[in-house]
N, C-alpha and C positions, 0 to 999 in steps of 0.2 A: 174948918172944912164944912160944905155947905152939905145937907143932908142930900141933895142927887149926886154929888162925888160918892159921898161914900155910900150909896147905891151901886155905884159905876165900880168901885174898886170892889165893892163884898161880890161884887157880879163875873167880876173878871177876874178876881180869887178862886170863887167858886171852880166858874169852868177850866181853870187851868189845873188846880186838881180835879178833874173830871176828864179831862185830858188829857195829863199826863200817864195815868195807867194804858189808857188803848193807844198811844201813842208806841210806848215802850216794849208792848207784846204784839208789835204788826210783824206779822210773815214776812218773809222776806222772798215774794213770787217775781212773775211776770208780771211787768211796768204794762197795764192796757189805757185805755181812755179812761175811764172811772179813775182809775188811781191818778190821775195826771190831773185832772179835773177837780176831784177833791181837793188833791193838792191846791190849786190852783187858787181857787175859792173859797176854802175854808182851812186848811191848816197853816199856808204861807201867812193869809191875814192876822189867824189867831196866832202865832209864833211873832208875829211883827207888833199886835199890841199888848204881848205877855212880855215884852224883855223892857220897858218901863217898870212894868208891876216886880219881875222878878231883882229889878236893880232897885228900887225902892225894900227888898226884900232881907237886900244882899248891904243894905244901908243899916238898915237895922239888928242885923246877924252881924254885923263887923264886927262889933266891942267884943261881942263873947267868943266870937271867931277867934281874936286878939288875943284872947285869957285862956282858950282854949288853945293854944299856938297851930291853927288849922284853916289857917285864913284860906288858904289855898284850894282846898278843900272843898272848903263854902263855895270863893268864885267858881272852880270846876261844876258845882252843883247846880248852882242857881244861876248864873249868866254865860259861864261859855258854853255847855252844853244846849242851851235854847238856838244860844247866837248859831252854832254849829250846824244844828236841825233847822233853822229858819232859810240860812242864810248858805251855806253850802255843801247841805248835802243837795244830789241828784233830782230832779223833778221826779215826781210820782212815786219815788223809793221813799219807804218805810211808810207808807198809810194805813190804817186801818181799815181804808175801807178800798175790796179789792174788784 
């Protein structure tokens, strides 16, 4: 792995736990422009290139998943939850920023 990948990955490590907390504690108000916006431009993008990173995650948690008999679990955790929030929840719902 070339030393700017694995910049690219400890970076997008980073921000996904950095975003995952104020993802998970957004209010649940009125959908205005800002939230739609946001949406639009910064959480769709970052939800679109975390579910790479989170399946590479979910590659390397399998074996113990396996031994742990919790595989299920795991994918719930790390890929369909993301897929779920990228991909079909509602525009503008659940953002942080309102």
């Amino acid at each position: 792995m070339s030393k700017n990948s694995k910049k690219a990955l400890i970076t997008l490590i980073i921000f996904s736990l950095i975003l995952t907390p104020a993802v998970s504690f957004a209010a649940t108000e009125e959908i205005n422009a800002i939230s739609i916006t946001s949406d639009i431009l910064i959480f769709r993008p970052a939800g679109i290139a975390l579910v790479p990173v989170t399946a590479v995650l979910f590659v390397v948690a399998y074996p113990f998943s396996l031994i742990g008999n919790n595989t299920e679990k795991v994918y719930e955790a790390l890929i369909a939850e993301n897929l779920r929030y990228t991909f079909q929840r509602p525009l503008g719902e659940d953002v942080p920023i309102k």
